[in-house]
MARPAGU-728474 format. One record per residue (C-alpha): x, y, z. Coordinates in steps of 0.1 Angstrom, whole numbers. Example, Ala and Ser with C-alpha at 12.3 -4.5 7.8 and 13.67 -1.06 7.14 Angstrom:
+-------+-------+-------+
!     x !     y !     z !
+-------+-------+-------+
!   123 !   -45 !    78 !
!   137 !   -11 !    71 !
+-------+-------+-------+
end
This chain:
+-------+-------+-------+
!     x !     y !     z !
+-------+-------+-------+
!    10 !  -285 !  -704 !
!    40 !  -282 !  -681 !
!    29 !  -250 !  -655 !
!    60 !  -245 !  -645 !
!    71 !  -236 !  -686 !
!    38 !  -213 !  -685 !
!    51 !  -194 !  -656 !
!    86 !  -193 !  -671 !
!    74 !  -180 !  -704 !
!    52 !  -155 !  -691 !
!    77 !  -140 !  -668 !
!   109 !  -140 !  -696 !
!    84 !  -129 !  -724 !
!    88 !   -90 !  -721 !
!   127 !   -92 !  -729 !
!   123 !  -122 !  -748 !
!   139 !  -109 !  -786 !
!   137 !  -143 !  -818 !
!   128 !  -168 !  -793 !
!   158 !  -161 !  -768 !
!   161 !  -149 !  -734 !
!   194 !  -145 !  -712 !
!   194 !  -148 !  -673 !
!   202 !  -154 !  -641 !
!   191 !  -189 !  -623 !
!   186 !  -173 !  -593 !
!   157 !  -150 !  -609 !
!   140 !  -181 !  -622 !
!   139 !  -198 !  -589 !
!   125 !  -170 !  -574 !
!    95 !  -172 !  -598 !
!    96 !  -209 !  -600 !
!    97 !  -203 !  -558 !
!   126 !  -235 !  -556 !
!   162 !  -237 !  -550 !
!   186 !  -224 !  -576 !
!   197 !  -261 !  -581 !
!   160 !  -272 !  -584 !
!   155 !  -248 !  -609 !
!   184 !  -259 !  -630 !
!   169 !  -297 !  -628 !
!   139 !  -283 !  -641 !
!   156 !  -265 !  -666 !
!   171 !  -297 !  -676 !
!   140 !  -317 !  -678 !
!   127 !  -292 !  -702 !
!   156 !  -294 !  -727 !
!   152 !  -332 !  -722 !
!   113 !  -330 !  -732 !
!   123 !  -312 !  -761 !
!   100 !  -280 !  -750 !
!   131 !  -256 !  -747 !
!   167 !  -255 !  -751 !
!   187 !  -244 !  -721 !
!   222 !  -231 !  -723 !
!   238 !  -229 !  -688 !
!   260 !  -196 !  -679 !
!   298 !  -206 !  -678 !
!   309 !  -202 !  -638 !
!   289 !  -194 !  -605 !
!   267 !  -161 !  -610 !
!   268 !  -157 !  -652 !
!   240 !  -158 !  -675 !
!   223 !  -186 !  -685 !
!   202 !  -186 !  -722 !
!   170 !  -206 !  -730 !
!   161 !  -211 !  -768 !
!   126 !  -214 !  -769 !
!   109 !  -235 !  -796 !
!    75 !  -220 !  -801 !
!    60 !  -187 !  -805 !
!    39 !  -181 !  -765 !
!     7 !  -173 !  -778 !
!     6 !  -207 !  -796 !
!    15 !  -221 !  -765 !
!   -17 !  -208 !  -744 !
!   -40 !  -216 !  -771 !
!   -27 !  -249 !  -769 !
!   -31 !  -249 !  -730 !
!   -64 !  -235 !  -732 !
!   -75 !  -258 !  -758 !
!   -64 !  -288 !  -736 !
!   -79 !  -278 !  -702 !
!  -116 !  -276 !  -723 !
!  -108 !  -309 !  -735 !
!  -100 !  -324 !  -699 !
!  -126 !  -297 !  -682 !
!   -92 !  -293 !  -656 !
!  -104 !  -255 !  -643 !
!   -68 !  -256 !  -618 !
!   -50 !  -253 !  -654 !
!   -75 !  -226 !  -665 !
!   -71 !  -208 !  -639 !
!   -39 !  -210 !  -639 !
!   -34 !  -192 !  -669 !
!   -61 !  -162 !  -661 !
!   -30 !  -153 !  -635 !
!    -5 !  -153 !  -656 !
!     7 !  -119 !  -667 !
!    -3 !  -117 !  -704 !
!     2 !   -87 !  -728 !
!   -34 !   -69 !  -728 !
!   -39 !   -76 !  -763 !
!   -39 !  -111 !  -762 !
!   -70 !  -114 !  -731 !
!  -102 !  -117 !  -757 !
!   -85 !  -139 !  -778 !
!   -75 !  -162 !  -748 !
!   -98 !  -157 !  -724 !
!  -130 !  -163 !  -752 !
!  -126 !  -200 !  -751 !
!  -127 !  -201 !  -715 !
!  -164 !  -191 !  -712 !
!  -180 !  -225 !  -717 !
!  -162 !  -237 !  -686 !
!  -172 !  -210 !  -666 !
!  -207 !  -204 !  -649 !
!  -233 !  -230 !  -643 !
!  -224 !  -269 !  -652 !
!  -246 !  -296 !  -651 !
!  -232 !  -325 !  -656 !
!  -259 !  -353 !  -646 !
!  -294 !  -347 !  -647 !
!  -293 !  -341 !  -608 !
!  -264 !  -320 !  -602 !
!  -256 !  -281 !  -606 !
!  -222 !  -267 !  -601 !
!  -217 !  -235 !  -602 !
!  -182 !  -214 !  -614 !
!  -178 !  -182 !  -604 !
!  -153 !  -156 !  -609 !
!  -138 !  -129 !  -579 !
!  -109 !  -104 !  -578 !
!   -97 !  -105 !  -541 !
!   -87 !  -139 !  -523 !
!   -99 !  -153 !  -491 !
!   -78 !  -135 !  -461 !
!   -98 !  -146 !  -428 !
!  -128 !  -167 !  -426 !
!  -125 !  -171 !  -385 !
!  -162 !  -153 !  -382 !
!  -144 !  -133 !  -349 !
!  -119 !  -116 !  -366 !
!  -135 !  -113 !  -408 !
!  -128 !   -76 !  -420 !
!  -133 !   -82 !  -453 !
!  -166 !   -80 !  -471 !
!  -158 !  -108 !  -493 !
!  -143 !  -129 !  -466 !
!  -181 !  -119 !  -444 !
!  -200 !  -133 !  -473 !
!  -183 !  -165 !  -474 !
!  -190 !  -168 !  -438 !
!  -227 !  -162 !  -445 !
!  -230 !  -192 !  -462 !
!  -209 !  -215 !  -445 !
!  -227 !  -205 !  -412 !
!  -257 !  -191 !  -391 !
!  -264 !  -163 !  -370 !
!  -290 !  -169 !  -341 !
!  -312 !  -138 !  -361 !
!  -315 !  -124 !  -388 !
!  -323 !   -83 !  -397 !
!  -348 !   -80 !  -422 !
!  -341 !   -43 !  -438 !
!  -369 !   -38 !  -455 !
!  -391 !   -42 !  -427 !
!  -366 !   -31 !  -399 !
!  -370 !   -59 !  -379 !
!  -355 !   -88 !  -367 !
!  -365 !  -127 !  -375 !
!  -358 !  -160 !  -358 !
!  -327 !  -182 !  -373 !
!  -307 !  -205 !  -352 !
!  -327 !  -191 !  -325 !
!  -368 !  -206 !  -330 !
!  -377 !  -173 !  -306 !
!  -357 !  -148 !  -280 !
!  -369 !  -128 !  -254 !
!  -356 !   -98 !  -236 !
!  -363 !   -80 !  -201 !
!  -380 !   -50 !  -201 !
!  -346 !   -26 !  -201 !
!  -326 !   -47 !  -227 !
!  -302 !   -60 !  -204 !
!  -313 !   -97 !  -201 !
!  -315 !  -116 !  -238 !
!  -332 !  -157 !  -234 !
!  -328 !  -171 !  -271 !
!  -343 !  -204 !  -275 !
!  -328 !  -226 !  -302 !
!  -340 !  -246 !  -329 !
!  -341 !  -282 !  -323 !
!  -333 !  -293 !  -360 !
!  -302 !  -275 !  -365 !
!  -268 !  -294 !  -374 !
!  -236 !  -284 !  -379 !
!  -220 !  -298 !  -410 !
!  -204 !  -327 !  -391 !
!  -236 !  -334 !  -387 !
!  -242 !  -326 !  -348 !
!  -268 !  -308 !  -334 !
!  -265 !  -275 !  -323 !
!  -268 !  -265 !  -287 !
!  -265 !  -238 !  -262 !
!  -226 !  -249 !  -255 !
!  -216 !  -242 !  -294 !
!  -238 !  -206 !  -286 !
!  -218 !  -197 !  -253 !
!  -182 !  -206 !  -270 !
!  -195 !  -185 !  -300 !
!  -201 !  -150 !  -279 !
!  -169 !  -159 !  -258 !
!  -146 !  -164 !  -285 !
!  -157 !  -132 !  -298 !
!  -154 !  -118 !  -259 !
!  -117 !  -120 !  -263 !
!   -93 !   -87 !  -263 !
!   -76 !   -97 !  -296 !
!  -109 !  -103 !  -316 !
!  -111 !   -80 !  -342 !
!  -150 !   -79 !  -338 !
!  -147 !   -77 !  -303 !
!  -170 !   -50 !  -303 !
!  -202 !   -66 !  -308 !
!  -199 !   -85 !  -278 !
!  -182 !   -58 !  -256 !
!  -215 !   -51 !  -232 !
!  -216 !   -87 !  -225 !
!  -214 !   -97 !  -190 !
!  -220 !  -133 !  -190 !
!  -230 !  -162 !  -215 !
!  -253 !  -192 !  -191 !
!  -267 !  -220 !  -207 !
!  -296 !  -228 !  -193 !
!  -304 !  -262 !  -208 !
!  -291 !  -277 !  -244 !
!  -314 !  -253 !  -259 !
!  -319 !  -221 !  -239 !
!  -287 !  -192 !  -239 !
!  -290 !  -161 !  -212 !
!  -272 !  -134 !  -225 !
!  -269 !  -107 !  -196 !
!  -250 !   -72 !  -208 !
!  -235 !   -53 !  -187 !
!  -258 !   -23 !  -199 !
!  -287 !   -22 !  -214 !
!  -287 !   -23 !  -252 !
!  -314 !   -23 !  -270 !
!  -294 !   -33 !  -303 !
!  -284 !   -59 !  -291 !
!  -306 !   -83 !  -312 !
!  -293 !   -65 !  -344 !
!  -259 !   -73 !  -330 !
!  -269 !  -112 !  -331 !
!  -276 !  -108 !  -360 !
!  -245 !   -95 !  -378 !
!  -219 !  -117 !  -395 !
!  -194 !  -121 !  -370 !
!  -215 !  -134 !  -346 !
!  -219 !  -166 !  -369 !
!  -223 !  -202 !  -347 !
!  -195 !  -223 !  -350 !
!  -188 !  -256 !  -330 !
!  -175 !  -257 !  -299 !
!  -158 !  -291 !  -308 !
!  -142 !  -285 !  -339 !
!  -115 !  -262 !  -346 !
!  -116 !  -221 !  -360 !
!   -89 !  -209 !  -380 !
!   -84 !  -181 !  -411 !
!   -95 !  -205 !  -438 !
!  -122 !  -226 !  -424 !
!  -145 !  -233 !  -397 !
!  -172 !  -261 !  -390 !
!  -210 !  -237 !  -391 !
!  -247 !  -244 !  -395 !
!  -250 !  -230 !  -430 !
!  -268 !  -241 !  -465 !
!  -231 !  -246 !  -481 !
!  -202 !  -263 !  -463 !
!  -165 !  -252 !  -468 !
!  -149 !  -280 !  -492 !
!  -115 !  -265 !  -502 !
!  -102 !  -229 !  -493 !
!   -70 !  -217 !  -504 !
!   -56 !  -186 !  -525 !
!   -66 !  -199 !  -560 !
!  -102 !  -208 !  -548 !
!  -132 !  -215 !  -522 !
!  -154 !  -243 !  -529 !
!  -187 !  -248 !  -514 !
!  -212 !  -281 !  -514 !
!  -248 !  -274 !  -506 !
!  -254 !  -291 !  -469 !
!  -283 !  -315 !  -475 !
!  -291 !  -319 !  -433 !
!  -296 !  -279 !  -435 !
!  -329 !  -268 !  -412 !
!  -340 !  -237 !  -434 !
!  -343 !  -248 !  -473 !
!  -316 !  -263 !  -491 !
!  -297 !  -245 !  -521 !
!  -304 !  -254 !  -555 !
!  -269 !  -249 !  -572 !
!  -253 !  -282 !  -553 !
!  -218 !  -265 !  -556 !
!  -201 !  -232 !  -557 !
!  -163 !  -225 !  -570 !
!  -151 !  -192 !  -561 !
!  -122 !  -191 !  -582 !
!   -97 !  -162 !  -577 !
!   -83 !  -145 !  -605 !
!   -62 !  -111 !  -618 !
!   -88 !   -81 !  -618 !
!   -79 !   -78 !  -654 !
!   -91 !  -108 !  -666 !
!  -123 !  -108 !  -640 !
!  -132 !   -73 !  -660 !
!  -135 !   -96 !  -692 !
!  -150 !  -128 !  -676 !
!  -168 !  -114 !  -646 !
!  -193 !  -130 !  -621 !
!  -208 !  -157 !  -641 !
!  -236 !  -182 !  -637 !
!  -238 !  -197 !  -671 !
!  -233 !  -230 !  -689 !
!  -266 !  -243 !  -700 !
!  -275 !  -248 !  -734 !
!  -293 !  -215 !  -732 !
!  -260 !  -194 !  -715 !
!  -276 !  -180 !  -687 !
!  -255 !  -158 !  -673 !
!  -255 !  -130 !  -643 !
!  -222 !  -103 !  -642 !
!  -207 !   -89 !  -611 !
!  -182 !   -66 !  -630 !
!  -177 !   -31 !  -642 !
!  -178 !   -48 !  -679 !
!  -193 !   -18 !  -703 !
!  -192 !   -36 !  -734 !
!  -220 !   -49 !  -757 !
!  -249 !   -65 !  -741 !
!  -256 !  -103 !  -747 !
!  -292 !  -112 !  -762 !
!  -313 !  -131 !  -738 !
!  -301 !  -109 !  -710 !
!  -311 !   -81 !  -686 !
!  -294 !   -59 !  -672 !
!  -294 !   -42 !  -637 !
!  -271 !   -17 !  -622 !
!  -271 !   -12 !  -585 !
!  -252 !    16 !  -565 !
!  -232 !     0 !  -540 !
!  -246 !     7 !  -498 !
!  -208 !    16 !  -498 !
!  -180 !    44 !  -508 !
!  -148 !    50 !  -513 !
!  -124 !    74 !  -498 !
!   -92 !    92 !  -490 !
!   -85 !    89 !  -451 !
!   -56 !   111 !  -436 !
!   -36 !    93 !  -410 !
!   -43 !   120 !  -376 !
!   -32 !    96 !  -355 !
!     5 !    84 !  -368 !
!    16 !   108 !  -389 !
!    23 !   146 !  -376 !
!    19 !   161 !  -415 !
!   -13 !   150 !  -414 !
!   -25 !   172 !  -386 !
!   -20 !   202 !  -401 !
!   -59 !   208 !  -409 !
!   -47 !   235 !  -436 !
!   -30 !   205 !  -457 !
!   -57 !   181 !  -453 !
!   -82 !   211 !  -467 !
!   -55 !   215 !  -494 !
!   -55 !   176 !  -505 !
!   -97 !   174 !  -498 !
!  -101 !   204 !  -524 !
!   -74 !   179 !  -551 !
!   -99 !   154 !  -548 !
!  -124 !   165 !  -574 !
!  -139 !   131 !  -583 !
!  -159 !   148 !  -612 !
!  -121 !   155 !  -629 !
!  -111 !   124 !  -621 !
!  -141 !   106 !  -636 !
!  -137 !   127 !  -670 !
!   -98 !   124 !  -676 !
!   -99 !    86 !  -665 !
!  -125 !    84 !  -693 !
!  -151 !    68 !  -669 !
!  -189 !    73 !  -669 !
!  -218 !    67 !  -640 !
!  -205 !    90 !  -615 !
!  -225 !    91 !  -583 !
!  -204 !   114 !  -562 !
!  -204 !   109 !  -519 !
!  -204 !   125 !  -490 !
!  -221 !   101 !  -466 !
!  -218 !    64 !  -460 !
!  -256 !    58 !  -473 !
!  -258 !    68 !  -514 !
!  -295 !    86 !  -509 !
!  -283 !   110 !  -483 !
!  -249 !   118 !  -502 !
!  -251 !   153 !  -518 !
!  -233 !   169 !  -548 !
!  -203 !   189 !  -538 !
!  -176 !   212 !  -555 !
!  -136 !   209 !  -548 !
!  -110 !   234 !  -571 !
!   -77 !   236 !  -576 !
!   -76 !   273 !  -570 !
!   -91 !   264 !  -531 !
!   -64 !   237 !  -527 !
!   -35 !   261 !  -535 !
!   -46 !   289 !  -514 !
!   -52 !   261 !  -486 !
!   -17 !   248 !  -489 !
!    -2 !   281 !  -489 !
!   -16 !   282 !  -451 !
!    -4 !   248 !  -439 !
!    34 !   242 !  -429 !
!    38 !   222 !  -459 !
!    81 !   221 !  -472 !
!    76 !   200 !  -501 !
!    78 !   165 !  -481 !
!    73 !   131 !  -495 !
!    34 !   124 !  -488 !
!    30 !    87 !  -486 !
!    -3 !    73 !  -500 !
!   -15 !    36 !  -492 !
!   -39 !    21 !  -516 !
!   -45 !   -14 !  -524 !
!   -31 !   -31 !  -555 !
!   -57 !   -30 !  -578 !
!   -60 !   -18 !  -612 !
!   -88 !     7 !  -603 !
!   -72 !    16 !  -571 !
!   -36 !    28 !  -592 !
!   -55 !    47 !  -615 !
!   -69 !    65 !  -591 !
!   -41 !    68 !  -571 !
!   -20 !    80 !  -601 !
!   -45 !   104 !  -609 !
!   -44 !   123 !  -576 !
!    -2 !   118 !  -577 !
!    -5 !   139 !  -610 !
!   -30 !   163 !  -594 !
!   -11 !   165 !  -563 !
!    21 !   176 !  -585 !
!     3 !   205 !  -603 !
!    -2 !   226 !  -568 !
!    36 !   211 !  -555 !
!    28 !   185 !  -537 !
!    45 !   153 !  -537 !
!    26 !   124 !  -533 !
!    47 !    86 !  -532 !
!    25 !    57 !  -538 !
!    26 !    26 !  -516 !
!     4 !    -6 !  -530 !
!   -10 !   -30 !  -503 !
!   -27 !   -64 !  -504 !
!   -61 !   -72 !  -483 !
!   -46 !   -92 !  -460 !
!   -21 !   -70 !  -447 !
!   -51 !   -51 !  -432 !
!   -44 !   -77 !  -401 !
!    -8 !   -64 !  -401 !
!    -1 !   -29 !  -387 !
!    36 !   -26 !  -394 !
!    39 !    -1 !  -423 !
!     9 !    23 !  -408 !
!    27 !    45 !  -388 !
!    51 !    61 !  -420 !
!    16 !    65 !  -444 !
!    -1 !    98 !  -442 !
!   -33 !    89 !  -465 !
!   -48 !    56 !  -476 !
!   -73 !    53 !  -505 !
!   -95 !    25 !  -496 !
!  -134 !    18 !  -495 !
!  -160 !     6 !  -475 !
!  -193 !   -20 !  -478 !
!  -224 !   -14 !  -455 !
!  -247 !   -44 !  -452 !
!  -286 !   -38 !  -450 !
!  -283 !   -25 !  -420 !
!  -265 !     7 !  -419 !
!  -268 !    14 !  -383 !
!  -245 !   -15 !  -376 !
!  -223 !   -11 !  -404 !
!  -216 !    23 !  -392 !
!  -206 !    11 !  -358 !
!  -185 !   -19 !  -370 !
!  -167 !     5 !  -393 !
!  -153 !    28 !  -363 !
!  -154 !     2 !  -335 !
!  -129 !   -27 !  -355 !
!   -99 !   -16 !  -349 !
!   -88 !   -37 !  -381 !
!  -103 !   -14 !  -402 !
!   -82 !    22 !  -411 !
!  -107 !    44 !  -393 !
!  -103 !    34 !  -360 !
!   -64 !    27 !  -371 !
!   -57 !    58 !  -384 !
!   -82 !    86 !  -366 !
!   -63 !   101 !  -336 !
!   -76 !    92 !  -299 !
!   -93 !   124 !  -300 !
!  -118 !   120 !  -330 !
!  -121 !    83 !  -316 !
!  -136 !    92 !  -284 !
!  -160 !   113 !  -298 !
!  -174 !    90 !  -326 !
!  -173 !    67 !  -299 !
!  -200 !    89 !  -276 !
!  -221 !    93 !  -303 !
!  -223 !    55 !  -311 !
!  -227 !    47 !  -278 !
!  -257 !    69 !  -276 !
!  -268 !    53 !  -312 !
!  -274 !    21 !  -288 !
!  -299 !    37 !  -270 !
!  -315 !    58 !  -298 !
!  -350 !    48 !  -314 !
!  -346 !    43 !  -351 !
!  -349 !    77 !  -359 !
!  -329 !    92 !  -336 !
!  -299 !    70 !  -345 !
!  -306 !    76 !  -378 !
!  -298 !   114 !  -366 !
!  -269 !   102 !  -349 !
!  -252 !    87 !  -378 !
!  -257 !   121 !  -394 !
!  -240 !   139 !  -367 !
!  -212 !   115 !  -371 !
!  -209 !   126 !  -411 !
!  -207 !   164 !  -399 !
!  -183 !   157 !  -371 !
!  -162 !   138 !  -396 !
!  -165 !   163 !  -425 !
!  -160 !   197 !  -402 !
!  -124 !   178 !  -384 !
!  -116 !   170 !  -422 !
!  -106 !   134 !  -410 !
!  -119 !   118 !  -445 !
!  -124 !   130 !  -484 !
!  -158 !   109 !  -493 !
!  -149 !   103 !  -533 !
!  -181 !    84 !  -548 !
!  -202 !    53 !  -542 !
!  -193 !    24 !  -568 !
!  -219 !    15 !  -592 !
!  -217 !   -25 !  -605 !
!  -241 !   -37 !  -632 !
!  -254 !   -72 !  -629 !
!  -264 !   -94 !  -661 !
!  -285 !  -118 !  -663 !
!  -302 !  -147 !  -682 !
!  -343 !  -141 !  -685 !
!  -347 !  -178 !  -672 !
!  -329 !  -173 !  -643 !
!  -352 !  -172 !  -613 !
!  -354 !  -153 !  -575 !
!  -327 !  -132 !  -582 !
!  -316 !  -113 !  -550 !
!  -284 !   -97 !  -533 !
!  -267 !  -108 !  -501 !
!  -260 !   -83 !  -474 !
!  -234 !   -79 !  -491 !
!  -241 !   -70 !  -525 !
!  -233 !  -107 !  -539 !
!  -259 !  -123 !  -563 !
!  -274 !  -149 !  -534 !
!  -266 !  -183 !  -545 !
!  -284 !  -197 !  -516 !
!  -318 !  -181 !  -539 !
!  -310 !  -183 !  -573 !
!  -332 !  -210 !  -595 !
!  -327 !  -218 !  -631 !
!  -348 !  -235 !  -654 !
!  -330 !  -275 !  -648 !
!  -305 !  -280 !  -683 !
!  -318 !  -320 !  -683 !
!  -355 !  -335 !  -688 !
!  -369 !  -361 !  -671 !
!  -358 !  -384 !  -696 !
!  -324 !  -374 !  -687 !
!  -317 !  -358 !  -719 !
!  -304 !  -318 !  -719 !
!  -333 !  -293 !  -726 !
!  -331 !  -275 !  -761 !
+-------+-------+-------+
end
């Protein structure tokens, strides 16, 4: 099936009245992304394939008319129904981005299913397709902002340690053992000897040194994690000095955060791939997908799934199809979704409260409305999540007012407060421009608090941005609030710190100098701090935020996770991602080579 006539269809199909459409070429090449004279070649072809009939406009600028021949539904069954046949997933998901009426996604999307999830198609190889909303923005480990971009990078790649949360500690990765001085300013790691990179060279203290420096530099968006470092010496192939220019004593918990990931000094780092140490290497990265083949050399134990397809697709049609790993004859399958429909049999089901929130941050540093402390009291009292929750017809509420879900407490926010509130701040009935990222979700929301905004006068304008525009500052300075979120990994400390010290990230963008400098002194001191005490910092840090009224904490997302009994060592990444680098299932072939019943 002709893509190009998919596109086409789906795009004309709104105005489309008895199998006609009228329009400009111009329009077309813009969604056929071609010159207006390519577009009318393949308007041509088309008519000659007998697929449509095109009628061109008479003179330069008139209407043009296609006369379709078959009804568009027919016409994705029929491309459905032929990628299954020729298992061609680029077709498939094709299709899941274009923009279908609603009513049509069960129907379409159904077939789809045996495709997706875990394949086996030889007795010795497991592929796995799963599903994600967002697409890969920046996979350069010193600059990665984005939680789903950091995961990647967990697999492709290695940190010298790793934190183990539940114990609080630290454990040996690239690094076999580390030492430190008895003030935390000298760090000797000593790394592993069996450690390759996925072009297949081993990995010494060189790749380690370019690693820290790279991340050293003043346009690193991560820079922070390597800001007390003084100087990187390699002492022999497999020893690293690290000497800070302080003493730190999380400093080993910094080596052990994402950014600081190993790649090669020989090989080159850009936004969609790099060459690391990890159990899957980078295949094919682009914005439809990310695909991932297990790395056989690996030094720590090699993956059981042999390959991973992240394939991106419209949130919409994620909802229905979700974060699968399914395929064998017995459909084991795992969600990563918000899907509240009827349970499958043969599966269990988990929900998990995200270590993360979401929230409404007032730009204090830009925009001059925002610092009128009355008004941002005004819009924090709006903000009354348990409303929103009940006319948005949602359920599973669990309201915040930290970064960590157990410490968050239930609050109360009114109406009544925000008027009287507003009726001391200087507000004249302005615009109030609201940034929030284009996601379904995200505009409900955000048209929610525009229509809660309205009942006390207020005016809010709504302003949709994509993920990677985070990397691009140029439309902050004329946004007074953005309604974003935040993920913590397992170790909250550090996420704390990497939320306020990247300055890619809208806190440290959008807080004025003022509030910067003092977050700033208290992380600072959080280096220093045993575990308790920065535990107490980070609490301080909540207060400081919540008594300047810099942030409105809304609620901490909850995601339920499905999955097939068979399925086997089930756990999450750091970052809340089913860990395929874990996950076992029972093999879908015997030894005979035939599939299991």
């Amino acid at each position: 099936m002709n893509t190009d006539y998919l596109d086409m269809r789906a795009h004309f199909y709104p105005r489309e009245s008895e199998g006609r459409v009228r329009f400009r070429l111009d329009e077309l090449a813009e969604v056929w992304k071609c010159s207006s004279k390519q577009a009318k070649r393949k308007l041509k072809k088309l008519d000659e394939d007998g697929i449509c009939s095109y009628v061109p406009g008479r003179g330069r600028g008139n209407y043009s008319e296609i006369r379709f021949r078959t009804d568009f539904q027919d016409d994705l069954n029929a491309a459905i129904r032929h990628s299954l046949l020729a298992k061609n997933m680029e077709l498939l998901m094709h299709i899941l981005q274009l923009p279908c009426p609603k009513q049509w996604s069960g129907q379409l999307l159904r077939p789809m299913q045996e495709l997706l999830g875990l394949q086996a198609p030889d007795p010795i190889t497991d592929v796995l397709q799963a599903i994600v909303t967002l697409p890969v923005t920046n996979l350069d480990p010193a600059q990665a902002s984005v939680t789903y971009d950091l995961m990647l990078i967990s697999l492709i790649g290695d940190t010298l340690l790793r934190y183990d949360a539940a114990r609080d500690q630290l454990l040996p990765h690239l690094a076999a053992a580390w030492e430190t001085d008895a003030n935390c300013r000298a760090w000797t790691v000593y790394l592993r000897k069996q450690a390759r990179f996925h072009h297949r060279r081993p990995l010494t203290s060189g790749d380690v040194k370019f690693s820290l420096e790279r991340l050293m530099q003043p346009d690193c968006a991560n820079r922070w994690l390597a800001e007390d470092i003084d100087d990187v010496n390699c002492m022999n192939p497999l020893t690293v000095l690290i000497t800070l220019k302080r003493p730190n004593p999380l400093f080993g918990r910094f080596l052990a955060a994402a950014p600081t990931t190993i790649v090669a000094e020989d090989a080159p780092v850009h936004d969609k791939h790099f060459i690391g140490t990890g159990p899957y290497m980078l295949t094919e990265c682009n914005r439809r997908k990310a695909v991932l083949e297990a790395f056989d050399d690996y030094f720590g134990l090699r993956p059981y799934i042999d390959t991973v397809q992240f394939w991106h697709v419209r949130p919409e049609a994620a909802h229905q199809i979700g974060y699968h790993l399914a395929g064998t004859s017995a459909q084991p399958e795992a969600r990563r979704d918000g899907d509240e429909g009827g349970e499958m049999d043969h599966v269990a089901v988990e929900e998990r409260v995200e270590q993360g929130f979401r929230f409404l941050l007032f730009n204090t540093r830009h925009a001059g409305r925002m610092q009128d402390q009355a008004l941002r009291h005004a819009i924090h009292e709006l903000c009354d999540v348990e409303a929103m929750w009940r006319d948005l017809g949602r359920s599973g509420l669990v309201p915040a007012s930290h970064f960590v879900p157990g410490k968050s407490k239930p609050f109360a926010r009114s109406l009544r407060r925000a008027r009287q509130w507003l009726a001391q701040s200087g507000y004249q009935g302005e615009d109030v421009h609201l940034s929030l990222l284009d996601l379904p979700a995200a505009w409900e929301e955000g048209l929610w608090l525009k229509r809660r905004a309205a009942r006390i006068g207020i005016n809010l304008v709504l302003h949709p941005y994509a993920l990677d525009e985070l990397y691009d500052g140029s439309a902050e300075e004329r946004m007074h609030l953005i309604l974003s979120g935040y993920v913590s990994t397992h170790d909250p400390l550090l996420s704390m710190m990497g939320a306020f010290h990247n300055p890619v990230l809208p806190f440290r963008k959008w807080m004025a100098d003022e509030h910067i400098r003092s977050i700033d002194g208290m992380l600072e001191q959080m280096k220093q701090a045993d575990p308790l005490a920065g535990e107490s910092l980070g609490d301080d840090i909540i207060r400081y935020i919540q008594d300047n009224m810099l942030l409105v904490f809304l609620y901490h997302p909850r995601h339920r996770h499905r999955f097939d009994l068979m399925l086997r060592d089930i756990q999450f990444d750091p970052f809340a991602f089913p860990d395929v680098t874990a996950l076992w299932v029972r093999p879908a072939w015997t030894a005979e080579g035939r599939r299991q019943p």
